[in-house]
C-alpha positions as CSV (number, residue, x, y, z in Angstrom):
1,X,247.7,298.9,132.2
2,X,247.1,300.9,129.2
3,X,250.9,303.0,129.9
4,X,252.3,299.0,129.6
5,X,250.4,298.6,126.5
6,X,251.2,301.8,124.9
7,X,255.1,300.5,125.9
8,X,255.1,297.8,124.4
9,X,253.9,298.7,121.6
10,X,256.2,302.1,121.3
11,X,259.5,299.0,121.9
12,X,257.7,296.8,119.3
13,X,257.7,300.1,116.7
14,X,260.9,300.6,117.3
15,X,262.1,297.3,117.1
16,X,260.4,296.8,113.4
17,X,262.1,300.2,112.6
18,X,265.4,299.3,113.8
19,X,265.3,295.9,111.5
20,X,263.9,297.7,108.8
21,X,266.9,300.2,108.3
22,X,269.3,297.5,109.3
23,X,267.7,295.3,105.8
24,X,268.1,299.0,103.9
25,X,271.8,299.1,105.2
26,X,272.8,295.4,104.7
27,X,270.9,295.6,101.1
28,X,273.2,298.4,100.5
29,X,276.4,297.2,101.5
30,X,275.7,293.6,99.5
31,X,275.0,296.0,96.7
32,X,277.9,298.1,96.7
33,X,280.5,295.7,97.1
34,X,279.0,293.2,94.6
35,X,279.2,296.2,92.3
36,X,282.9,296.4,93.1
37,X,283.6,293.5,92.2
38,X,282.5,293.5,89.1
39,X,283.1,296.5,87.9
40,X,287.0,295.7,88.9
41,X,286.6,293.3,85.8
42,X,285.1,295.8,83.4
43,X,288.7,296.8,81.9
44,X,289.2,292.8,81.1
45,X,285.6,292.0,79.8
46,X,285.8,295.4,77.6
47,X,289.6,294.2,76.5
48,X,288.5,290.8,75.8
49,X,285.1,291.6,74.0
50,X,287.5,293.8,71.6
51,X,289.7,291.2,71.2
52,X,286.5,289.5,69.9
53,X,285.9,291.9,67.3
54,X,282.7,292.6,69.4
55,X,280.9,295.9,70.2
56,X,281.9,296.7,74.0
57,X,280.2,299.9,74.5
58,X,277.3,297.9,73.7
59,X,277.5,294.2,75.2
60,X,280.2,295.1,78.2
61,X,276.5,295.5,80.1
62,X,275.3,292.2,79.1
63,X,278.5,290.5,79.9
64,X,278.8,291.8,83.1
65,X,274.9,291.0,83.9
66,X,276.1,287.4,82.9
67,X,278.5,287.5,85.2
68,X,276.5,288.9,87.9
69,X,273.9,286.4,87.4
70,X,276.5,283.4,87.4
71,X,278.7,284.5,90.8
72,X,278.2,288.5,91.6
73,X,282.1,288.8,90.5
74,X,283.2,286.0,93.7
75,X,285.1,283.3,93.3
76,X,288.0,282.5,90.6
77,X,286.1,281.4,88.1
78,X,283.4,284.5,88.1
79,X,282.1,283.7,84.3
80,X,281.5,279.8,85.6
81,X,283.3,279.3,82.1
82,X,285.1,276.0,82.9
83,X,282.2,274.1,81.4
84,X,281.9,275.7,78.2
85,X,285.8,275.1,77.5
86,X,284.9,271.5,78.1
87,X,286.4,271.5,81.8
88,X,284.9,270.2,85.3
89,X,282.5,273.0,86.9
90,X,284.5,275.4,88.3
91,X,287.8,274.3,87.1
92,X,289.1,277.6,86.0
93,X,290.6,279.2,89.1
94,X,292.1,282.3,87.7
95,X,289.5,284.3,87.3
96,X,291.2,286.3,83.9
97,X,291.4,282.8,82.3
98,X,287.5,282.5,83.4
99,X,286.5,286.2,81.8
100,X,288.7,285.5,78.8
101,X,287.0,281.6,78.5
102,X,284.0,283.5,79.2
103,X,284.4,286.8,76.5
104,X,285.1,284.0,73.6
105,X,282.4,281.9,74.4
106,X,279.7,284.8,74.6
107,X,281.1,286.5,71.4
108,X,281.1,282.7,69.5
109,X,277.3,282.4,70.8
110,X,276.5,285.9,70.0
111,X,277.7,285.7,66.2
112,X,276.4,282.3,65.7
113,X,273.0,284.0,67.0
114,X,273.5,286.6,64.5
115,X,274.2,284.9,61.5
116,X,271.1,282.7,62.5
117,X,268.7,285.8,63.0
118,X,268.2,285.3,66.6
119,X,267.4,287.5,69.4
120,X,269.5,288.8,72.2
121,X,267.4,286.6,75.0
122,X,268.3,283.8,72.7
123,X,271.9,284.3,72.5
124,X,272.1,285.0,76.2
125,X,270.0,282.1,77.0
126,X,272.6,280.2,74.6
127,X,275.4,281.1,76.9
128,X,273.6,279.0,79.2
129,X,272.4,275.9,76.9
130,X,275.0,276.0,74.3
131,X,275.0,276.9,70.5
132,X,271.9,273.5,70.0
133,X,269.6,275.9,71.8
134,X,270.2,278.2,68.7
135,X,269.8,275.7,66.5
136,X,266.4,274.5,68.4
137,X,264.9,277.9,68.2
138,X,265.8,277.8,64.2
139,X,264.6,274.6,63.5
140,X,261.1,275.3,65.1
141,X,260.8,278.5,62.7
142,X,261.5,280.8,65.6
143,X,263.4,284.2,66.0
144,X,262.5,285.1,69.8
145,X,263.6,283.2,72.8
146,X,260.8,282.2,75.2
147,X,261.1,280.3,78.8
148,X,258.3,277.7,77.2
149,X,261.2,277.1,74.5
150,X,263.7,276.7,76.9
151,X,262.0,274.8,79.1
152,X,261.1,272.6,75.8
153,X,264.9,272.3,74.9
154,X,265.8,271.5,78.4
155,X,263.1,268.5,78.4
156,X,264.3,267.3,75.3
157,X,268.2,266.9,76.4
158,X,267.2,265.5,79.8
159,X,265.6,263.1,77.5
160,X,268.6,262.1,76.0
161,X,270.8,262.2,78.8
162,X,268.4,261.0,81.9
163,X,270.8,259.6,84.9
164,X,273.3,263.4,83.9
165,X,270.5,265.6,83.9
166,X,268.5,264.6,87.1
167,X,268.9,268.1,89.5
168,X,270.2,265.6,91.7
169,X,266.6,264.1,92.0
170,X,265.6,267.1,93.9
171,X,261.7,267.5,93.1
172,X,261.9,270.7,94.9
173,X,264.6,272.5,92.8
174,X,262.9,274.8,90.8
175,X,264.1,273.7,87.9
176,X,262.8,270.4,88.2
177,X,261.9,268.8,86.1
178,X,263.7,270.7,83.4
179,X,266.8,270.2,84.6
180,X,269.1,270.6,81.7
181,X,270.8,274.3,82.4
182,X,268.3,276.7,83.5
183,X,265.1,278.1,81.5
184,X,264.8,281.2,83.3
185,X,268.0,282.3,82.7
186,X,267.9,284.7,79.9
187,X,265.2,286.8,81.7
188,X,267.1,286.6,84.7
189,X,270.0,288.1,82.7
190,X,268.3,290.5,81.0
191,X,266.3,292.1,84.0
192,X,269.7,293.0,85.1
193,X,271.6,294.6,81.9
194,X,270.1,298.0,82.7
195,X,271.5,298.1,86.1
196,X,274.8,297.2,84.7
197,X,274.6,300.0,82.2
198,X,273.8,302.8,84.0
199,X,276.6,301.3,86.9
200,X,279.3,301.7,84.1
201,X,278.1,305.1,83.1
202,X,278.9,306.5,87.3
203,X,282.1,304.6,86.7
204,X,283.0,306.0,83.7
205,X,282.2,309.8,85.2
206,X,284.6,308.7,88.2
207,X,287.3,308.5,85.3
């Protein structure tokens, strides 16, 4: 009896073990391809945030962090631009037209964020909500970006627009009931822009 237990439990180590390093391995793979694809866009986000007159030593990280945050590089519109040129969701399908719709729309937030005196959570956040979140953060006498303001912005368009901004009446969505772009979106961003950075710095030593 106690050799059967001391089996089972050996097969039941191994079997946690063999999951384990199969999540480490999977993790890995989704990792390294992801980074792939976006770094196969870096040359186009770095040519495009130029064209931009923007810094893209600096904000290449950032961009690409938006982009990782809005489809991991997949798809043909990987910046989800289409919306923010005044399109359908998703209505950009080559995905240089989506990083170029993307690039100006980033670099028109980022400098209207400047010349307002906002922060960098606030101009990514912005990319998410539009230039009015700017100009909400402003008009309550505020530099920083915060996920209370967000969420605050968010509740005041769903107020103006309640049958459009419903998260499709899904009281589960996490979102709910701020359901006017996303409030945690800027620190989602953000957590990410190291990773980015230090991914383009291997690149650039692959050079």
């Amino acid at each position: 009896m106690k050799r059967k237990r001391k089996s089972a439990t050996n097969t039941i180590i191994v079997l946690i073990m063999v999951i384990y390093f199969g999540y480490l391995f999977t993790n890995s793979t989704i990792k390294q391809n992801t980074e792939q694809r976006l770094l196969k866009y870096l040359p186009e986000i770095t040519n495009e945030l130029e064209s931009n007159q923007l810094n893209a030593e600096e904000l290449a990280p950032v961009v690409l962090a938006i982009m990782d945050q809005e489809s991991h590089g997949k798809g043909n519109d990987p910046m989800q631009s289409s919306e923010s040129a005044g399109l359908n969701r998703n209505a950009i399908e080559d995905p240089l037209e989506s990083i170029k719709q993307g690039v100006f729309h980033f670099a028109e937030m980022y400098k209207y964020g400047q010349t307002q005196g906002v922060d960098m959570e606030a101009i990514i956040q912005s990319y998410n909500m539009g230039p009015g979140y700017i100009d909400f953060i402003v008009r309550n006498n505020q530099v920083e970006h915060s996920e209370e303001s967000a969420k605050t912005y968010s509740e005041y368009m769903v107020e103006q627009s309640p049958t459009i901004y419903t998260c499709n009446n899904d009281k589960l969505n996490f979102r709910y009931p701020y359901c006017y772009g996303d409030f945690s979106y800027a620190e989602k961003v953000t957590s990410k822009v190291e990773e980015m950075s230090s991914m383009i710095e291997k690149y650039a030593r692959k050079l």
